[in-house]
N, C-alpha and C positions, 0 to 999 in steps of 0.2 A: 435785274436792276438797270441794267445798260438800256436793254429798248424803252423801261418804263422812264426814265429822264430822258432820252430823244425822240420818242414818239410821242405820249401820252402829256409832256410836260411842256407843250408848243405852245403857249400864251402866259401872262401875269394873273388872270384868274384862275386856269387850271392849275399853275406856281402854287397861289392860295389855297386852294381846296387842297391841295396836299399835303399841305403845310397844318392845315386847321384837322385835318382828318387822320395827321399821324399823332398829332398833338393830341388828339381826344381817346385817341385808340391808345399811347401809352400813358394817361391819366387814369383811363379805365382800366389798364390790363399794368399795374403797375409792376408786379415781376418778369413781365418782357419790355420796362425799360429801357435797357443795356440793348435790346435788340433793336428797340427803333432807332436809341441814340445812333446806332452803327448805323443805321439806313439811312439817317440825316446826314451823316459822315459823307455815306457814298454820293448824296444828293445835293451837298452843300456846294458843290463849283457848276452846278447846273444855273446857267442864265439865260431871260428871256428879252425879247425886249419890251420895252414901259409903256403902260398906256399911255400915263400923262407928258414922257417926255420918247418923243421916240427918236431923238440922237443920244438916250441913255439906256441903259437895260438893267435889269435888276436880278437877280439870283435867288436861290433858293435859302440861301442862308438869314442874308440880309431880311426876308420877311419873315424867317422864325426868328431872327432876334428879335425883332417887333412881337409876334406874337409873344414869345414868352415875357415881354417886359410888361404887356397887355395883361395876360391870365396872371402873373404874378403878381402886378397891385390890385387887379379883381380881388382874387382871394384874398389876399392881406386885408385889402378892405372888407369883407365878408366876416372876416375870422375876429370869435370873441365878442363882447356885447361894449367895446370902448368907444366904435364907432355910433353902436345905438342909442346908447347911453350919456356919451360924454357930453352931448347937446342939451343933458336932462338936469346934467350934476349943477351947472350952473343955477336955477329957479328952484329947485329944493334945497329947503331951510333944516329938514329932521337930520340930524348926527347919523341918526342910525340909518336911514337909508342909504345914505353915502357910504358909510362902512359897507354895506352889505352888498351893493351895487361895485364896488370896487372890491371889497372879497370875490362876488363873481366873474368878475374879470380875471385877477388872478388864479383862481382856478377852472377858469374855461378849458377845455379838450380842442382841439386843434380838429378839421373835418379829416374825412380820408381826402377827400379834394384839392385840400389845400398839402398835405402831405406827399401826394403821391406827385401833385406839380414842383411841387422840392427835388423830390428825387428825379423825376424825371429833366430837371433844368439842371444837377446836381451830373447824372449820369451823360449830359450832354457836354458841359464842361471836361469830364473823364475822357471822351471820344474827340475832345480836342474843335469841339463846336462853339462853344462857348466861348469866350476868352477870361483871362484873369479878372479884368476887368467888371466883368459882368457879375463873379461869386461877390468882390468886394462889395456891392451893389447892394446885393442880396444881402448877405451879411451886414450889411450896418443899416439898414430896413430894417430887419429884422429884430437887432439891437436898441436900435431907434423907436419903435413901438414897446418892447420889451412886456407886452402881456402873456400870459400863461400858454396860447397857442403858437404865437412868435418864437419864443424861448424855445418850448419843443420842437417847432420843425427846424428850427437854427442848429440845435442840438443833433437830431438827424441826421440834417444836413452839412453838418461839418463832419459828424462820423463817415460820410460818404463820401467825402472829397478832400478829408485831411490832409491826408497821405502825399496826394499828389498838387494840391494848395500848397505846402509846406515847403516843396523843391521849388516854386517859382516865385514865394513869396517869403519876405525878410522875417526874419524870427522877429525884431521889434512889432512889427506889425502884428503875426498873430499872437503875441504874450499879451498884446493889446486886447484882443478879443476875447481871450482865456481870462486876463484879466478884468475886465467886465462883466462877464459870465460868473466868475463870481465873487464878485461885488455886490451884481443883483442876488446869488443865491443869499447869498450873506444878508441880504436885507429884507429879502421879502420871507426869510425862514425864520421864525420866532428862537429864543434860544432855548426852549424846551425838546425844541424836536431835534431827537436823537435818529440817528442813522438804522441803528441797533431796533428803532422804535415805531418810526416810521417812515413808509415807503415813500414819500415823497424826498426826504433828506437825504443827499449821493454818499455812499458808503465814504470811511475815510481812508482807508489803505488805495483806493482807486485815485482819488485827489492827490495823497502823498507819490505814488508812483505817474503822473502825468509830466513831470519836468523832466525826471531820468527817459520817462518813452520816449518822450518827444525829442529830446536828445539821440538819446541811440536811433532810432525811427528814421530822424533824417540824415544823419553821416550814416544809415546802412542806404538808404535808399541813394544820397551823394554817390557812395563809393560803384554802386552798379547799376545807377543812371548811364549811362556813358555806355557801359558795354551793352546795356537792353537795349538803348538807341542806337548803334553799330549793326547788332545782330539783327535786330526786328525794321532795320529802317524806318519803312513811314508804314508800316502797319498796326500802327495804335497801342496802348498801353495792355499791359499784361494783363491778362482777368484771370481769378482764379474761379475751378471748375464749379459750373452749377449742373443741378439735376437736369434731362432732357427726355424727348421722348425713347429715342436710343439707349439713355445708357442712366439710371440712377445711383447716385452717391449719398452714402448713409454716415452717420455720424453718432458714436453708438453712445455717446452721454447726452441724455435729458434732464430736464428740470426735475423730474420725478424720480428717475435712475441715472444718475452722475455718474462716469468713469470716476472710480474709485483713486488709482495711480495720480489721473491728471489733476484732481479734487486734490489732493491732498499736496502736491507740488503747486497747485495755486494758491492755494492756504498758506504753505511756508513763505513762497514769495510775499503773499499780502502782511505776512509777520516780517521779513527784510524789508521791507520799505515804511513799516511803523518804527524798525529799530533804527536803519540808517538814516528818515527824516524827520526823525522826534525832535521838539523844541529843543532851541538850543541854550536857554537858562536852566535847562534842566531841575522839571518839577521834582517833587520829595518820590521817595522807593521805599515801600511800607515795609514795616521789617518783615512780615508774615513771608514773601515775596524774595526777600533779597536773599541770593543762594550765599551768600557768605555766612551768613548766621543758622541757616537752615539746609546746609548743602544736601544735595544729591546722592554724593556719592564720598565716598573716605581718600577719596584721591586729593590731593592738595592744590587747592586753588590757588593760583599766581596773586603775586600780588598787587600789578595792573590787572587784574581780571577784567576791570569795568571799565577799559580806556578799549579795548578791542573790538568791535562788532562782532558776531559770528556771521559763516558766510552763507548764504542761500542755501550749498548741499548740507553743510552742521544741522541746519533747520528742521531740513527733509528730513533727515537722519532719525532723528531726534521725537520725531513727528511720528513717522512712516512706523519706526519698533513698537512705537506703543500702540496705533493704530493695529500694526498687524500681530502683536503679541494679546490683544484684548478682542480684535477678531472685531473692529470698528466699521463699521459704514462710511460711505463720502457723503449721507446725508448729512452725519453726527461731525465733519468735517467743516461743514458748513454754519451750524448753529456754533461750533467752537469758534468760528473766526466772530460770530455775532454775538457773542458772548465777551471774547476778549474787547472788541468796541466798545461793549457794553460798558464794560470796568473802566475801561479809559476815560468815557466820557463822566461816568457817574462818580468814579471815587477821583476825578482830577489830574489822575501821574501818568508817566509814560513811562515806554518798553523798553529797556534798554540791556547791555552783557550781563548786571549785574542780577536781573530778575526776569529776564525772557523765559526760561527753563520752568519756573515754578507758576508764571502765570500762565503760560502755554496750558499744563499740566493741568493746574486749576481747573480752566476750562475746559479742557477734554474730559476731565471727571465728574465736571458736572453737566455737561453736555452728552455725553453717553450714558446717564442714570434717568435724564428727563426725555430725549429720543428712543432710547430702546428699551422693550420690555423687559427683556432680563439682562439685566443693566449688569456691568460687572461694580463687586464691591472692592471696598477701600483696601480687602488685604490681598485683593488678587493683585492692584499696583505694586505694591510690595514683593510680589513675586518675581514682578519683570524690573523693575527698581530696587533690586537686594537690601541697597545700604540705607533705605529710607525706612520709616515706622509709620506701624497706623494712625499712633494718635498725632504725628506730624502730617498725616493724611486726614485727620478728621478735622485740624483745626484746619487748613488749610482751608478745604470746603466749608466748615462754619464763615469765617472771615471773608471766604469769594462771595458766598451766596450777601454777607451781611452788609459788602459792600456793593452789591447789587441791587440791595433795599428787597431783596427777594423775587425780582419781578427774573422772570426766568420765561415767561411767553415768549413765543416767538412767532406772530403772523404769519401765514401765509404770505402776505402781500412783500416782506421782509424776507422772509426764507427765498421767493422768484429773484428777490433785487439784487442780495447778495451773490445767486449763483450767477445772473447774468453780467453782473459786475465780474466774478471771478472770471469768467470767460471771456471779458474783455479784456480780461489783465493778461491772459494766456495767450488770444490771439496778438496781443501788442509785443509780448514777451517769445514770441514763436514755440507756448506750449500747448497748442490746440490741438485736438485729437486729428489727426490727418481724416480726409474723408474717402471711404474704401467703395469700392463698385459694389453694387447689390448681388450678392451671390448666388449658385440657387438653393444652397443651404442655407443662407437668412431669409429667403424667399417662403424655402416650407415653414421655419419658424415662426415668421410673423406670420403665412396662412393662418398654420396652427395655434397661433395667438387669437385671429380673428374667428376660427372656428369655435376658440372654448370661449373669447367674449360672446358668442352669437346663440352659444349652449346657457349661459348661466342667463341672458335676458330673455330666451325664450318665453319662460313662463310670467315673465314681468308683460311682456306686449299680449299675451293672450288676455290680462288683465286691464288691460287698455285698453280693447278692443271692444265696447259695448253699442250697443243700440243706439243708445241715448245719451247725453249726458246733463245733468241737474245743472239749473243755471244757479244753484248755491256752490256748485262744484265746477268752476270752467277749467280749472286749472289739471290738467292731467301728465303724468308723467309721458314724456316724448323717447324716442328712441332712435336714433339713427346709427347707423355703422361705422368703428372707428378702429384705428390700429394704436395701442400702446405702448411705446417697446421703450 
């Protein structure tokens, strides 16, 4: 890097062409990123002298700020149909085109182009290229447009520079942004749409736990700021590890196969933070629900029962026996927190000491009878819960299901949002599965994954493989090689 900034970088057009040509390389290649940022890092105090002024000189940084201020009102201006449109809305009279032309604005998709120059401006900010100045910038552009592609790269890109936004910048200012953020959600989401329902609406346990993160988030990052800059000097901010050609790191829960453990401690959390930030007029608690009338257990309930939270671990606790005494999945861990949502939002109440235990419950029994095939029944509860009865287990589910209107579906698109939701809440909350070196005992195992996926499509591609194919029939089944784990 040293000769390539003093040899190669000896004029203001050669400056440019490097400038345009790292910019385009990490636009294209947007998971090496983090790598060009660093290389803009090492090349940012490289100056040349100016064509147009030559008792001035100009540097390498100074014309990537240029470019990026360049490429990022391109694309903003690109992104979404407001700009091609909004010249139109004026001289059309029909109602309905208007709605339907600003329906497609709101839900436009954002390009990769315009995403990956997020992150890539986002990850330059991080290497200390960028200055505060510059995310603000972005950020209320981004706001300031506020259509459906705006919103998501903003969203993005504030998950990628929160962290370290948040040390240099006043909490008034970004409760400001949080605050906006959803205002707009709040208004461009109709109030049918249920979280529990659909995938466009953000989970509500993720919502309720963002003022506690953000809080711990920055008096942790506060407290050992200071020692990372002491210890690391001026060698840039901490990254955590990504895969490389040397060395892969694996992360053994997927969308399809969730760690079971960490599933299930996300889950409790996401249930601590419906109980400790539930409305504070405190809606109605159905009697079906309220463990005083229908306890648990024969043990004697205090009689502030319902003035106490219970605490994170009670949760786990509570969660984890019956999970592991019923021999549950972390899929059926997840449809149970989409379940519980579900109740909340359709029958009106919230979670609280006095009825967490038996809506919990609810849902896990009814959630583990509609995921798994051989569901466990109502009196095997009973086994693992002694002092309860069946038919306090029948009505229980009568009453869940009736206050769910019976809609018990649970999407795909729904099932992805919620896990990747929980995952965010895990790595906020530092319970994210650490990420381990590839072994070479997971090495032959996922081989040996890919040998029996590569045994069972055999005979599907010999089937695919014809002469000819019917132009009544273009459509044919494809196959390419993939790893499941």
């Amino acid at each position: 890097m040293t000769d390539l900034s003093h040899e190669d970088l000896d004029g203001e057009e050669s400056l440019q062409e490097m400038v345009e040509l790292v910019f385009k390389r990490a636009v294209k290649k947007p998971h090496s990123a983090a790598v060009f940022a660093e290389l803009c890092q090492h090349l940012s105090t490289v100056e040349v002298q100016s064509l147009t002024d030559w008792s001035a000189s100009v540097s390498f940084r100074s014309l990537l700020v240029k470019h990026c201020q360049a490429e990022f009102r391109k694309n903003l201006d690109k992104e979404g149909i407001s700009q091609k449109s909004g010249s139109c809305l004026e001289p059309v009279r029909d109602v309905r085109v208007i709605d339907r032309l600003r329906e497609e604005q709101k839900n436009a998709k954002p390009s990769d182009q315009f995403l990956n120059t997020l992150r890539f401006i986002g990850e330059l900010f991080l290497s200390k290229v960028l200055a505060e100045k510059a995310m603000h910038c972005c950020i209320r552009r981004l706001l300031q447009k506020g259509d459906g592609p705006s919103l998501e790269g903003l969203c993005q890109l504030l998950q990628l520079i929160q962290q370290d936004l948040e040390l240099v910048t006043s909490k008034e200012v970004m409760d400001s942004y949080y605050n906006q953020l959803d205002f707009i959600a709040e208004k461009d989401l109709p109030m049918e749409y249920n979280p529990s329902d659909h995938p466009r609406a953000s989970t509500i346990f993720l919502s309720k736990s963002q003022t506690d993160v953000r809080e711990k988030r920055k008096s942790l990052y506060i407290n050992h700021f200071t020692h990372i800059s002491e210890s690391k000097h001026n060698q840039g901010p901490v990254r955590r590890k990504y895969s490389s050609c040397s060395t892969i790191f694996l992360d053994e829960s997927t969308v399809s196969q969730p760690n079971l453990k960490n599933t299930i401690k996300c889950v409790s959390l996401a249930i601590y933070y419906h109980i400790k930030n539930r409305e504070a007029d405190g809606r109605m608690v159905l009697d079906i629900f309220d463990e005083r009338l229908h306890p648990l257990s024969k043990s004697e309930i205090p009689a502030d029962y319902e003035k106490h939270d219970p605490e994170q671990k009670q949760i786990y606790r509570f969660v984890r026996t019956l999970f592991s005494a019923a021999q549950l999945t972390a899929e059926c861990a997840i449809v149970t927190l989409v379940y519980l949502e579900r109740l909340l939002t359709y029958a009106e109440i919230d979670i609280g000491p006095a009825n967490w235990k038996r809506i919990v419950l609810g849902a896990i029994l009814l959630a583990s009878k509609v995921w798994d095939d051989q569901a466990v029944w109502n009196v095997d509860y009973c086994q693992i819960l002694k002092d309860i009865t069946v038919e306090d287990m029948n009505e229980l589910e009568r009453q869940f299901l009736e206050l769910l209107q019976f809609n018990i579906n649970v999407p795909s698109s729904v099932y992805a949002k919620y896990y990747f939701d929980l995952r965010s809440l895990a790595e906020a909350n530092n319970l994210s599965c650490p990420l381990e070196p590839l072994s070479r005992e997971k090495a032959q195992k996922l081989e040996a994954i890919a040998r029996l996926c590569d045994d069972i499509y055999k005979n599907l591609r010999k089937h695919t493989k014809k002469r000819s194919v019917s132009a009544d029939n273009l459509v044919v089944v494809r196959w390419c090689p993939a790893i499941v784990s």
